[in-house]
N, CA, C and O atoms as a printed pandas DataFrame, in Angstrom:
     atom_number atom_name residue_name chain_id  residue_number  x_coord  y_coord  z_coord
0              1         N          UNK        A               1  131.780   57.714   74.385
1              2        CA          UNK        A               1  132.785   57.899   75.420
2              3         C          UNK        A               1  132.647   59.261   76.089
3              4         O          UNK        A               1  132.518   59.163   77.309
4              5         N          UNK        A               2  132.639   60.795   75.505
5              6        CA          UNK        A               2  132.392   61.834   75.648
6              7         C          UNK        A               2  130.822   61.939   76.816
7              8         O          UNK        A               2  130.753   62.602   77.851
8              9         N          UNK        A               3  129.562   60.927   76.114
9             10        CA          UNK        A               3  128.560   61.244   76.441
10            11         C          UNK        A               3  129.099   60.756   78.186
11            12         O          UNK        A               3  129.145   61.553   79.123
12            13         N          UNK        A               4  129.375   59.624   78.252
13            14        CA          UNK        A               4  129.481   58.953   79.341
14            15         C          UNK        A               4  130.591   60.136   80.761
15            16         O          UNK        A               4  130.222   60.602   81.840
16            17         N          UNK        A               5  131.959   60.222   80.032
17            18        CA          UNK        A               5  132.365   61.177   80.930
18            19         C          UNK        A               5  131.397   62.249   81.440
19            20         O          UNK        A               5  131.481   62.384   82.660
20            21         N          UNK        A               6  130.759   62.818   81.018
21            22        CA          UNK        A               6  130.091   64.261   80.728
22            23         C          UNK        A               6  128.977   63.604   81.983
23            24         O          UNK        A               6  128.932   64.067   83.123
24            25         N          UNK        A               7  127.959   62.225   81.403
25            26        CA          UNK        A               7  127.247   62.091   82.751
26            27         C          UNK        A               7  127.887   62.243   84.278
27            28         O          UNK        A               7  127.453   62.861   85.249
28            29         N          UNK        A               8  129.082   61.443   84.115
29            30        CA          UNK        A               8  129.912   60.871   85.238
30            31         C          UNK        A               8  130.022   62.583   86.032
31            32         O          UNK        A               8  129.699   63.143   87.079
32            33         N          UNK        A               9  130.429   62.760   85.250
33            34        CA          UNK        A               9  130.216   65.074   85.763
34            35         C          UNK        A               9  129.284   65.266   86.732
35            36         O          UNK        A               9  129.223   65.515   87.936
36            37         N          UNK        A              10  128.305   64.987   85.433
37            38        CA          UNK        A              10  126.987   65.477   85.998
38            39         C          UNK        A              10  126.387   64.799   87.558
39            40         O          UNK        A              10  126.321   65.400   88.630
40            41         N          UNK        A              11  126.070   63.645   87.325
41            42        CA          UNK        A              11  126.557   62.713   88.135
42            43         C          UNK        A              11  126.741   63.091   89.668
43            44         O          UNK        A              11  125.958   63.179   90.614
44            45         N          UNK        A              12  128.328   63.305   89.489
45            46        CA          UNK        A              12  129.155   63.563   90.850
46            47         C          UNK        A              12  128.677   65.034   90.829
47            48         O          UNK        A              12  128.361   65.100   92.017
48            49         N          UNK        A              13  128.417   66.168   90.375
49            50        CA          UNK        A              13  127.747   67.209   90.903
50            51         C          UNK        A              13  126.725   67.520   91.679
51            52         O          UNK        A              13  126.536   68.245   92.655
52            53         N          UNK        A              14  125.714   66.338   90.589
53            54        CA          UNK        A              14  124.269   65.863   91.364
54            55         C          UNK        A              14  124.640   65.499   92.816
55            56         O          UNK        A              14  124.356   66.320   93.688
56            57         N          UNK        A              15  125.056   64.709   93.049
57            58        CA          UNK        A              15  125.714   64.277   94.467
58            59         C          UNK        A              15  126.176   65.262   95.404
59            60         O          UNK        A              15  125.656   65.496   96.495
60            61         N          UNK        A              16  127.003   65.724   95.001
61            62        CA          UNK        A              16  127.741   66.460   95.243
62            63         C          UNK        A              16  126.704   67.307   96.129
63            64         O          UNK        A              16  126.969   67.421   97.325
64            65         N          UNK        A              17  125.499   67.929   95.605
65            66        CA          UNK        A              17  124.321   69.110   95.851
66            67         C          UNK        A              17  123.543   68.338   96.452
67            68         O          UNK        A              17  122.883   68.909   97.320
68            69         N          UNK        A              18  123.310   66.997   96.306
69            70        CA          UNK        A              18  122.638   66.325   97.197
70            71         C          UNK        A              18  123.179   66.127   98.722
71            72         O          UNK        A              18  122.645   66.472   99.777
72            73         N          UNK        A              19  124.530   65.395   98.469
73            74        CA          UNK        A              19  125.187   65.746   99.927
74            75         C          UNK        A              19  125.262   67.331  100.911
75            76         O          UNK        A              19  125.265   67.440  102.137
76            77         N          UNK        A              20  125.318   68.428   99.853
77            78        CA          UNK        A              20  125.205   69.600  100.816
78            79         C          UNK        A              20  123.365   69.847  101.461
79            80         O          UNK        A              20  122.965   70.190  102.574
80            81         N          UNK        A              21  122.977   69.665  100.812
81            82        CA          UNK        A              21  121.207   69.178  100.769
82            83         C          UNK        A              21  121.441   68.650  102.241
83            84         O          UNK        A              21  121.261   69.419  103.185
84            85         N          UNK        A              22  121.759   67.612  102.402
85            86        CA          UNK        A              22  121.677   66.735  103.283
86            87         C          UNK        A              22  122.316   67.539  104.861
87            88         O          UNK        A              22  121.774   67.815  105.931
88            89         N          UNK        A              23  123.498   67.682  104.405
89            90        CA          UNK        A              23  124.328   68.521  105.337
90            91         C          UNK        A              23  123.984   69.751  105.988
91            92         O          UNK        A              23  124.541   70.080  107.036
92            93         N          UNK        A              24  122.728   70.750  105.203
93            94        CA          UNK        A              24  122.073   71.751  105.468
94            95         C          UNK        A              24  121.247   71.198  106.518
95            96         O          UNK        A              24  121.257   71.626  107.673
96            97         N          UNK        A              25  120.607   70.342  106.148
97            98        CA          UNK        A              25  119.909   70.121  107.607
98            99         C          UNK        A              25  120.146   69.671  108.977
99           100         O          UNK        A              25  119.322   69.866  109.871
100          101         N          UNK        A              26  121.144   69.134  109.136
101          102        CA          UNK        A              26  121.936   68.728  110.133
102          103         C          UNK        A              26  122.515   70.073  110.813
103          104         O          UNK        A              26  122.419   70.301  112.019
104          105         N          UNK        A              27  123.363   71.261  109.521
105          106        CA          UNK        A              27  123.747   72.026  109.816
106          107         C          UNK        A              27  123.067   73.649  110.374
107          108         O          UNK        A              27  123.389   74.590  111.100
108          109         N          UNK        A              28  122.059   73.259  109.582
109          110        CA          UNK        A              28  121.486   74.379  109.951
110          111         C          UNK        A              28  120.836   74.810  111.162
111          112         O          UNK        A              28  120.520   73.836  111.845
112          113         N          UNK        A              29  120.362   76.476  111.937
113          114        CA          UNK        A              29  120.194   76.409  113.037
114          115         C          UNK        A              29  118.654   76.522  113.378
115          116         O          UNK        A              29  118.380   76.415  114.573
116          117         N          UNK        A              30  117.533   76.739  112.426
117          118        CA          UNK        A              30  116.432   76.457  112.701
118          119         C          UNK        A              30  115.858   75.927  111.490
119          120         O          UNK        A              30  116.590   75.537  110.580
120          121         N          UNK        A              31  114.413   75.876  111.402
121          122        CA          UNK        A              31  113.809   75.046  110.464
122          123         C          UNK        A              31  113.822   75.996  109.286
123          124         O          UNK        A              31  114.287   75.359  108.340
124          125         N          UNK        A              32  113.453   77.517  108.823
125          126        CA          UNK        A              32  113.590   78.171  107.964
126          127         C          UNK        A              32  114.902   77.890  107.082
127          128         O          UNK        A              32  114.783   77.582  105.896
128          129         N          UNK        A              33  116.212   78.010  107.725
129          130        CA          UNK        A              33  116.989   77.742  107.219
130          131         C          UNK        A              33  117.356   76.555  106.656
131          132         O          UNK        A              33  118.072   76.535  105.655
132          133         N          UNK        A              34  116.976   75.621  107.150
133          134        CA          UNK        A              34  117.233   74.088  107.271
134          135         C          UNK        A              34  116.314   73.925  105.753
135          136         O          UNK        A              34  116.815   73.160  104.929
136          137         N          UNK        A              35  115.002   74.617  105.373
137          138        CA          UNK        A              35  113.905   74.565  104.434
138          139         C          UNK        A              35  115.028   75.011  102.972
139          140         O          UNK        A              35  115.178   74.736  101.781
140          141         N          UNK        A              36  115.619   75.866  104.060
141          142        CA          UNK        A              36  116.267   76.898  102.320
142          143         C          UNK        A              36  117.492   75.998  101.805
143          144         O          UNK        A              36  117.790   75.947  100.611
144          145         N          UNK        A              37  118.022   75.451  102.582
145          146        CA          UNK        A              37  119.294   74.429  102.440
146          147         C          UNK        A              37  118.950   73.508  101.213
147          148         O          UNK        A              37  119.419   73.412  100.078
148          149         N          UNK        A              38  117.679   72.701  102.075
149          150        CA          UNK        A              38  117.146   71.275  101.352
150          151         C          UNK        A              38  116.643   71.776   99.743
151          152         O          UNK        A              38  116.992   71.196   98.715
152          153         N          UNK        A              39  115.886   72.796   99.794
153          154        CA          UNK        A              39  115.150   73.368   98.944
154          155         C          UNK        A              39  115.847   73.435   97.966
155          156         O          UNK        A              39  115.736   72.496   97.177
156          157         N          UNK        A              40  117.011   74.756   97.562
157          158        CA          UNK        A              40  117.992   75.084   96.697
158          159         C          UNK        A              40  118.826   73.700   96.393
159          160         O          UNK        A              40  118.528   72.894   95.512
160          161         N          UNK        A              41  119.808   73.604   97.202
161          162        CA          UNK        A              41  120.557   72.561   96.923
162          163         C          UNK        A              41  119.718   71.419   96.283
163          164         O          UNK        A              41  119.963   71.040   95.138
164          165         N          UNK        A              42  118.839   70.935   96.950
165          166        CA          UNK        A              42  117.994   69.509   96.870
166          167         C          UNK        A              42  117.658   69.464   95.488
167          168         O          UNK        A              42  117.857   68.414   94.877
168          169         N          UNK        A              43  117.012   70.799   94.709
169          170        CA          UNK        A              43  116.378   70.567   93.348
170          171         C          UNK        A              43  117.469   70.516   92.289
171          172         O          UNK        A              43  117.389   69.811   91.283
172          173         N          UNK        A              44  118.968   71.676   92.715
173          174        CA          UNK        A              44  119.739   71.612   92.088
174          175         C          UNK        A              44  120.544   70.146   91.684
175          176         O          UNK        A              44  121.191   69.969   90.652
176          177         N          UNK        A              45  120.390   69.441   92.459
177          178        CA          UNK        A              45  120.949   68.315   92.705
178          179         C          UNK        A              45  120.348   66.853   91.908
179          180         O          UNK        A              45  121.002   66.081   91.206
180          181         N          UNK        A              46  118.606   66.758   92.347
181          182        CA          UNK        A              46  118.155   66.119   91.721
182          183         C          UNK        A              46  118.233   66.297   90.126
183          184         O          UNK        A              46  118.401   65.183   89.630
184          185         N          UNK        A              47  118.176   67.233   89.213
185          186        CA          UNK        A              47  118.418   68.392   88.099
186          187         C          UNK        A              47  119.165   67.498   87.819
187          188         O          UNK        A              47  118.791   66.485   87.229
188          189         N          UNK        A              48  120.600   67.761   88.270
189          190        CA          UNK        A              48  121.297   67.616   87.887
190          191         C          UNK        A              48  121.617   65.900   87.695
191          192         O          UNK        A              48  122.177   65.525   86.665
192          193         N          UNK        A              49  121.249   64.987   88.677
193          194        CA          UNK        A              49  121.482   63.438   88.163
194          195         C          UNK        A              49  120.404   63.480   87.017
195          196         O          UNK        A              49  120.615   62.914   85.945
196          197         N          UNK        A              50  119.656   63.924   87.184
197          198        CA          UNK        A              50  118.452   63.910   85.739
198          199         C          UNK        A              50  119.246   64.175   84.900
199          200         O          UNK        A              50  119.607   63.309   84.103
200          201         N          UNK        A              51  119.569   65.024   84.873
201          202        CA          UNK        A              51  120.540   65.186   83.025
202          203         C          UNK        A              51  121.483   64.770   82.752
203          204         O          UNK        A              51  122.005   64.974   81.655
204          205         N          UNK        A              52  122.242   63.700   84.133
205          206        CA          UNK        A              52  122.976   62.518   83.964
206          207         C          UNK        A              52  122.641   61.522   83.756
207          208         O          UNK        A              52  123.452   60.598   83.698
208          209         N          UNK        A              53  121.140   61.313   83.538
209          210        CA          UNK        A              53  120.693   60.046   82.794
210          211         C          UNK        A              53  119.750   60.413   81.691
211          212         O          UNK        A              53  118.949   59.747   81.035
212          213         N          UNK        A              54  120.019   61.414   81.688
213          214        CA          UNK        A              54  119.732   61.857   79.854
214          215         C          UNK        A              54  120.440   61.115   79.260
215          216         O          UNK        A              54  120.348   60.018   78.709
216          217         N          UNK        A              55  121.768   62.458   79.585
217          218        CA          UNK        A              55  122.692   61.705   78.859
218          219         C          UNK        A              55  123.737   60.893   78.409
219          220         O          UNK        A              55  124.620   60.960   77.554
220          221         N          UNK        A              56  123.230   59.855   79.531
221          222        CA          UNK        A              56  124.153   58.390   79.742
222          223         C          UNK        A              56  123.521   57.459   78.732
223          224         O          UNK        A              56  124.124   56.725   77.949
224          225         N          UNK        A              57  121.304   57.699   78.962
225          226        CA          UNK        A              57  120.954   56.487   78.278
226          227         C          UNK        A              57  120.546   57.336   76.845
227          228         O          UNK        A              57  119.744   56.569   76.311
228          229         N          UNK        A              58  120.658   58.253   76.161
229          230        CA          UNK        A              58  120.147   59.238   75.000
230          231         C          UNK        A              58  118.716   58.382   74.525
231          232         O          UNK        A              58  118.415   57.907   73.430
232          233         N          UNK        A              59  118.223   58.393   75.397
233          234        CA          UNK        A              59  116.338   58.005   74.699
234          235         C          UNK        A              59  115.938   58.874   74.901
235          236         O          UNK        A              59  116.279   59.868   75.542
236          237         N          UNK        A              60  114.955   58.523   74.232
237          238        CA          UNK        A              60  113.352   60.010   73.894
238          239         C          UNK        A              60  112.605   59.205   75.046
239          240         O          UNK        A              60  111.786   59.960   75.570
240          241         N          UNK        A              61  112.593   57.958   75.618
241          242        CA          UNK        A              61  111.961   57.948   77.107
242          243         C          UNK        A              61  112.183   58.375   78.023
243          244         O          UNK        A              61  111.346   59.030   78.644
244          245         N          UNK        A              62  113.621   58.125   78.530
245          246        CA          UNK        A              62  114.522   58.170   79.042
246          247         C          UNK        A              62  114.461   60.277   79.128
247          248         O          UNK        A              62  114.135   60.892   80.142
248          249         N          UNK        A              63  114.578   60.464   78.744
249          250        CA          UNK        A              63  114.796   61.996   78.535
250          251         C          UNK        A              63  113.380   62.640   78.947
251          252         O          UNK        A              63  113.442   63.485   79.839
252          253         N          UNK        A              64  112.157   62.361   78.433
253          254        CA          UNK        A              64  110.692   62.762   78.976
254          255         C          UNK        A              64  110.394   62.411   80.240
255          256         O          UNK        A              64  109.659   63.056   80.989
256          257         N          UNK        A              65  111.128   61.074   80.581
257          258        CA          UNK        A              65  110.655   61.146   82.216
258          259         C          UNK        A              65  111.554   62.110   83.127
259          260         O          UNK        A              65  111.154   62.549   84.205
260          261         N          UNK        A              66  112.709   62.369   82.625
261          262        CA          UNK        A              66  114.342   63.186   83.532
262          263         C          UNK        A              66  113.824   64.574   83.182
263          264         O          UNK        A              66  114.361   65.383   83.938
264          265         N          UNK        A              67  113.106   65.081   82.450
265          266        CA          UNK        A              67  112.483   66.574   81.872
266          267         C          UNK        A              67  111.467   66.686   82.836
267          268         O          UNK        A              67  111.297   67.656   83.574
268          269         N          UNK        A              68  110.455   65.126   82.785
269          270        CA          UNK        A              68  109.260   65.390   83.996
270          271         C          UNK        A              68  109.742   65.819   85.461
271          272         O          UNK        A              68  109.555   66.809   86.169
272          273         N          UNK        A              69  110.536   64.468   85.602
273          274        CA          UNK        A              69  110.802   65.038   86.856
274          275         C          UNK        A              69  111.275   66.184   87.663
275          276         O          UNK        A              69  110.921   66.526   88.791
276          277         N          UNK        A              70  112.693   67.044   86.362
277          278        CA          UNK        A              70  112.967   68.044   86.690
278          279         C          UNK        A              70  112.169   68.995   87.188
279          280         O          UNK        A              70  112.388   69.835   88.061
280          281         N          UNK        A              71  111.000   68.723   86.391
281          282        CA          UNK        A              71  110.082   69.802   85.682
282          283         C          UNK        A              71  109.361   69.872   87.720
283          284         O          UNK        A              71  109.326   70.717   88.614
284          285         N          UNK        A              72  108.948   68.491   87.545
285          286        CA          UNK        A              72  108.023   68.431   89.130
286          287         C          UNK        A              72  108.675   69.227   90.248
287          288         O          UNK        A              72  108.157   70.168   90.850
288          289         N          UNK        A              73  109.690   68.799   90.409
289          290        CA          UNK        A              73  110.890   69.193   91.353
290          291         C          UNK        A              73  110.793   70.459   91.716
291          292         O          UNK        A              73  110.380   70.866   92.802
292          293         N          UNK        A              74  111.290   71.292   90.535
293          294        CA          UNK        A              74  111.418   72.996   90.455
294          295         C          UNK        A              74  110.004   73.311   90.989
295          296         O          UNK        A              74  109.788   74.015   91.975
296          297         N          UNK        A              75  109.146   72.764   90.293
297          298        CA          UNK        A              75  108.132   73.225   90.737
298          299         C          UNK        A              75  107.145   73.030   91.997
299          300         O          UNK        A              75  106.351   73.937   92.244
300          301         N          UNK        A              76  107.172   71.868   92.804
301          302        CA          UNK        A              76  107.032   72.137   94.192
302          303         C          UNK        A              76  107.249   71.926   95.045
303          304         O          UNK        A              76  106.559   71.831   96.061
304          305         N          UNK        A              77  108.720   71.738   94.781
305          306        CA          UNK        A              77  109.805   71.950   95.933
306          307         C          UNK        A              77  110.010   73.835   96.762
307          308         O          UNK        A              77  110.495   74.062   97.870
308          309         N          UNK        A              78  109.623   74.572   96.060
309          310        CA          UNK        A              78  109.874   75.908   96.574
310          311         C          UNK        A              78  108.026   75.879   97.552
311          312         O          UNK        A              78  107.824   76.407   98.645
312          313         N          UNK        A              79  107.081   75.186   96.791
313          314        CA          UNK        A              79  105.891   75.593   97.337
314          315         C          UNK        A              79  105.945   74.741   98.547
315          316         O          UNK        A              79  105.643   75.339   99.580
316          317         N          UNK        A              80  106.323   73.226   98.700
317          318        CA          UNK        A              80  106.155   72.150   99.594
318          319         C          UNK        A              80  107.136   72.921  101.142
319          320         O          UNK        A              80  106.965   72.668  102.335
320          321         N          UNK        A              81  108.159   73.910  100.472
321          322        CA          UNK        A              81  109.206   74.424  101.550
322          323         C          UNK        A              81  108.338   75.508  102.133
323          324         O          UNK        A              81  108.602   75.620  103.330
324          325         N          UNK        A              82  107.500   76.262  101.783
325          326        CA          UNK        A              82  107.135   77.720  101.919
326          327         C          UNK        A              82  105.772   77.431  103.140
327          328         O          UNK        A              82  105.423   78.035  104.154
328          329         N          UNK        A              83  105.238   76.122  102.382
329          330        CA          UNK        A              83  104.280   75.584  103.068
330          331         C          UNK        A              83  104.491   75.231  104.747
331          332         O          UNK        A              83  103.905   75.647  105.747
332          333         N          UNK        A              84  105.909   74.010  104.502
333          334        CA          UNK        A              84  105.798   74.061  105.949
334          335         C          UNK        A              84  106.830   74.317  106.864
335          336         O          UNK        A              84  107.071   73.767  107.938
336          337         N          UNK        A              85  107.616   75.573  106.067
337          338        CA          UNK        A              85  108.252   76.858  107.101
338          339         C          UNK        A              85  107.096   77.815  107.686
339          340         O          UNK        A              85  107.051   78.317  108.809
340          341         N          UNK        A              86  106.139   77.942  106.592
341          342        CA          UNK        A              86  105.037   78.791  107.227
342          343         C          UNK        A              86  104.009   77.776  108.230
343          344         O          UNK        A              86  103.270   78.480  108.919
344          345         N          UNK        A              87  103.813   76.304  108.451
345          346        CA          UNK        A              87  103.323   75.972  109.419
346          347         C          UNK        A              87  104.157   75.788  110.667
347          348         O          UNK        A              87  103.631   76.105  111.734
348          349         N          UNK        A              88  105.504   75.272  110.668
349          350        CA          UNK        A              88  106.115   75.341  111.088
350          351         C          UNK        A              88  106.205   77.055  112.084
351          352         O          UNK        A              88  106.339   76.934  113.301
352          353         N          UNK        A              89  106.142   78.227  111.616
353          354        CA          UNK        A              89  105.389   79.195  112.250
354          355         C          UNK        A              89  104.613   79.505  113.171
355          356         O          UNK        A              89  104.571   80.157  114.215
356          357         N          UNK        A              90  103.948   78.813  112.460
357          358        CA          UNK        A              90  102.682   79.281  112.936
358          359         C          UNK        A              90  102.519   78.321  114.427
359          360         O          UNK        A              90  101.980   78.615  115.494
360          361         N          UNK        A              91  102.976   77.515  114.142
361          362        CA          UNK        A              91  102.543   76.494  115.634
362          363         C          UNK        A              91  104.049   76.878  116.707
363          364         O          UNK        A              91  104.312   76.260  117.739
364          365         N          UNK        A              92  104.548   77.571  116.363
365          366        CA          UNK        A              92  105.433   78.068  117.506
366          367         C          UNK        A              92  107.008   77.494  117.103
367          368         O          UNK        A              92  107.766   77.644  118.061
368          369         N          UNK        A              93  107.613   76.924  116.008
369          370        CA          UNK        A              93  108.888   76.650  116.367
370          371         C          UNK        A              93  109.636   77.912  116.103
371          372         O          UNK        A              93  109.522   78.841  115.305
372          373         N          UNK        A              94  110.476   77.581  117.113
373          374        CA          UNK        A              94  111.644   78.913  117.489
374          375         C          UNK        A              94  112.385   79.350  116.557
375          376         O          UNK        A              94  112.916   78.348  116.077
376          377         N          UNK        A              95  112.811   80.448  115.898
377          378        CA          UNK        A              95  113.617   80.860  115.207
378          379         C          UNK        A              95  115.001   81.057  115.609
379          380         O          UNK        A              95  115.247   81.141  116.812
380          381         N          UNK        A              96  115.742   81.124  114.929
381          382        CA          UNK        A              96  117.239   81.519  115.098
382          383         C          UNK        A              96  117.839   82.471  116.209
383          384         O          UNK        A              96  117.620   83.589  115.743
384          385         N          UNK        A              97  118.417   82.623  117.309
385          386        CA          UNK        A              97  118.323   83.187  118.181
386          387         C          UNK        A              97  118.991   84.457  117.476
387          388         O          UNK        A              97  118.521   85.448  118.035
388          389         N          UNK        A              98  119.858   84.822  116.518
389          390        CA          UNK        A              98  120.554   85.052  115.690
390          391         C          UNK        A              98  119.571   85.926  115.109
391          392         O          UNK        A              98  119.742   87.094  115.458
392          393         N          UNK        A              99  118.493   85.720  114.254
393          394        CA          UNK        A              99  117.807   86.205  113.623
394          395         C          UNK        A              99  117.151   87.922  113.382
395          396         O          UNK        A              99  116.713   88.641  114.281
396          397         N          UNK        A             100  117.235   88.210  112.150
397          398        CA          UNK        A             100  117.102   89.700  112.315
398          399         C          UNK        A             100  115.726   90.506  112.594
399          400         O          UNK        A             100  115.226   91.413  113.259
400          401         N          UNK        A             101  115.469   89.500  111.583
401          402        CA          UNK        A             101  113.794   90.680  110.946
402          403         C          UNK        A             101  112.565   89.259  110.977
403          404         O          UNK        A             101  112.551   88.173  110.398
404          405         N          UNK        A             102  111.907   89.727  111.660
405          406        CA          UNK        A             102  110.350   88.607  111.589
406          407         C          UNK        A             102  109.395   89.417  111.062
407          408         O          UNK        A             102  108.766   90.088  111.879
408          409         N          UNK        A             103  109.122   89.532  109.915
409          410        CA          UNK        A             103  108.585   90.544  109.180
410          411         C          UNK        A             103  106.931   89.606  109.797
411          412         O          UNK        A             103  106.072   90.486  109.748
412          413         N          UNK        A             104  106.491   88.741  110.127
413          414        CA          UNK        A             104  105.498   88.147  110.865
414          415         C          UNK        A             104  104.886   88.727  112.255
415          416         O          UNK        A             104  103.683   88.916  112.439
416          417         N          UNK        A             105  105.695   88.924  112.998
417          418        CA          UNK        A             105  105.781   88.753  114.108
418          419         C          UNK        A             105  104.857   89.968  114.879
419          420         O          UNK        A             105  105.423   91.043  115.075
420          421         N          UNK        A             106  103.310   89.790  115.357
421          422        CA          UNK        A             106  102.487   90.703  115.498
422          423         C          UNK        A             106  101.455   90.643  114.922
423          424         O          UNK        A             106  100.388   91.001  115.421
424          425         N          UNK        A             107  101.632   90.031  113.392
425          426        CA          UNK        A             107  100.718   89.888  112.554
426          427         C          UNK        A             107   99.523   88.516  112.230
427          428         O          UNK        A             107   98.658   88.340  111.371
428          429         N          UNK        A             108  100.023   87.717  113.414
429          430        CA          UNK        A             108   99.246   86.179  113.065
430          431         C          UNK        A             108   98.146   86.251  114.178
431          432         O          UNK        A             108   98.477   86.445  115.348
432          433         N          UNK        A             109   96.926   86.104  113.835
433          434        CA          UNK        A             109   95.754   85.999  114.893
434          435         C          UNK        A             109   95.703   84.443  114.932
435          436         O          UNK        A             109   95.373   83.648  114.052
436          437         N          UNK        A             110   96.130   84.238  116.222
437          438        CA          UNK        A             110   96.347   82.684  116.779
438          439         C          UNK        A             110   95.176   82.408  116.731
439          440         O          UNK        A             110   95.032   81.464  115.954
440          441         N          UNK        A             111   93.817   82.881  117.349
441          442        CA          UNK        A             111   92.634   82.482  117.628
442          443         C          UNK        A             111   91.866   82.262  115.913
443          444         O          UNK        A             111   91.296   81.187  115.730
444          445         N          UNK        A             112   91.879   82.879  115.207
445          446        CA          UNK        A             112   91.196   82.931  113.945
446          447         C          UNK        A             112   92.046   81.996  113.361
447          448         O          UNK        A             112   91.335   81.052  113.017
448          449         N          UNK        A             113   93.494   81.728  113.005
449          450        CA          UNK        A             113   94.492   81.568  112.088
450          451         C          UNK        A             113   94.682   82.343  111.473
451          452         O          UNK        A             113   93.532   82.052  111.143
452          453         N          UNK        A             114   94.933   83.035  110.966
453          454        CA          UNK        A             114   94.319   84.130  109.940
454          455         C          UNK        A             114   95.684   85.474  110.480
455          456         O          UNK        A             114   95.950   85.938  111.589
456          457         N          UNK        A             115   96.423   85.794  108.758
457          458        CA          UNK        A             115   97.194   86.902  108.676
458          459         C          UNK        A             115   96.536   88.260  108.744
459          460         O          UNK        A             115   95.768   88.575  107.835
460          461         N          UNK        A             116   96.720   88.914  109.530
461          462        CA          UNK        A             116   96.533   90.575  109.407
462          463         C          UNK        A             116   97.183   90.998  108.586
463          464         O          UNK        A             116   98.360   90.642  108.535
464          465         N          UNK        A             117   96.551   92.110  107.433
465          466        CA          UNK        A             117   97.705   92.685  106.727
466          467         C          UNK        A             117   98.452   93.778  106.790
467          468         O          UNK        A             117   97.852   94.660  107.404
468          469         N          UNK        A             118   99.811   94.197  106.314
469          470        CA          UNK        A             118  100.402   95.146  107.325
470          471         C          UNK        A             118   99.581   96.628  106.997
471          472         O          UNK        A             118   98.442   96.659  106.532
472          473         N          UNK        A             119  100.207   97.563  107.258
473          474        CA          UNK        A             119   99.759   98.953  107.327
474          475         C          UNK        A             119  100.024   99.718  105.569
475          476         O          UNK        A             119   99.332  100.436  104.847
476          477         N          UNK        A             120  101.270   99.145  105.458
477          478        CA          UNK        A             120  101.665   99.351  104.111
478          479         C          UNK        A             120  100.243   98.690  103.121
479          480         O          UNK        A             120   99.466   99.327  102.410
480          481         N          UNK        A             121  100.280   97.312  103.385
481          482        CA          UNK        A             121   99.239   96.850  102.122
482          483         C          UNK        A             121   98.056   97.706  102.042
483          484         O          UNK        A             121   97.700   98.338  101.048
484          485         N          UNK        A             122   97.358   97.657  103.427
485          486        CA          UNK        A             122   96.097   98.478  103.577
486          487         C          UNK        A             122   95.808  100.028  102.749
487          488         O          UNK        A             122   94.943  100.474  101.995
488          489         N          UNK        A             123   97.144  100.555  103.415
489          490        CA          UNK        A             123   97.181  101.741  102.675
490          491         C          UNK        A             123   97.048  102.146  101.481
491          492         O          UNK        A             123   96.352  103.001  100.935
492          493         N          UNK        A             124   98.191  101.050  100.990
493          494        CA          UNK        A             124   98.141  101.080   99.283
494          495         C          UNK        A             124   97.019  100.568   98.579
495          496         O          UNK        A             124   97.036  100.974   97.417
496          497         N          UNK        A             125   95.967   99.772   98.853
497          498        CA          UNK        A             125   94.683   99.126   98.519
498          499         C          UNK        A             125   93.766  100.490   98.692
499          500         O          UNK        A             125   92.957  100.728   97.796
500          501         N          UNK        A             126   93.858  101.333   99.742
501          502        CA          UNK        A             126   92.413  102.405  100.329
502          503         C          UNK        A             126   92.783  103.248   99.026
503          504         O          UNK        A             126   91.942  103.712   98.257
504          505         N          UNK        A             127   94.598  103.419   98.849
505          506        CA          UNK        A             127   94.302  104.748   98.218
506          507         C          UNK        A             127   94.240  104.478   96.693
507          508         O          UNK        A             127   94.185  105.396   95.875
508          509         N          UNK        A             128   94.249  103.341   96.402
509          510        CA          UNK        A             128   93.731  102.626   94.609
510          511         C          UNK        A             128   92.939  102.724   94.966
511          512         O          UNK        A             128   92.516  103.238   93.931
512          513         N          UNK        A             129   91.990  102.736   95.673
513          514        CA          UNK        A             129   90.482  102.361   96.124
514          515         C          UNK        A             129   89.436  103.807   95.543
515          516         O          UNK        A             129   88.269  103.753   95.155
516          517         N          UNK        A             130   90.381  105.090   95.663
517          518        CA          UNK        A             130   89.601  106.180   95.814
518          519         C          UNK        A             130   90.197  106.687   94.472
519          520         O          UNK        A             130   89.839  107.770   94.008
């Protein structure tokens, strides 16, 4: 009885993070943001129905696949976001009109593809260097 309430929790939380997931992108005002919405919320969310069917069905199957998946999730959901906010970049979509700092911006050789690195990195590389 305990186990079952406790999913039902989990459950409606999962949801819960899934619906803001969802809502981030609709809500949000460019694609960076819209990435960070889905991203955070999205894994928190999936997580979380996973360990509502832990522990609704208590198997050792049941539990290795909700561990896998977690496991997948966390792990490239931050890379799959990073990936294509940074193509997303690169091919020109607009940022936030709002927006503060384009720590990018100067640094992308359109013709090559290819990042320049800033003044800081360089520096700090010449003078390990010597």
């Amino acid at each position: 009885m305990i186990s079952e309430l406790l999913s039902a929790v989990f459950l409606l939380a999962g949801c819960f993070f899934m619906l803001v997931a969802a809502l981030g992108v609709f809500r949000m005002p460019d694609l960076l943001t819209r990435m960070h919405a889905t991203t955070k919320s999205g894994v928190l969310g999936a997580g979380l129905i996973m360990f509502a069917a832990m522990l609704f069905f208590s198997d050792s199957s049941v539990t290795l696949k909700a561990l896998a998946v977690m496991a997948f999730t966390t792990l490239t959901s931050p890379i799959a976001a990073h990936t294509i906010g940074r193509a997303g970049y690169f091919i020109g979509v607009p940022l936030w009109h709002k927006t503060v700092k384009d720590e990018l911006k100067g640094r992308y050789d359109e013709e090559n593809h290819v990042l320049k690195s800033s003044d800081k990195t360089s520096n700090n590389h010449s003078n390990n260097a010597e």
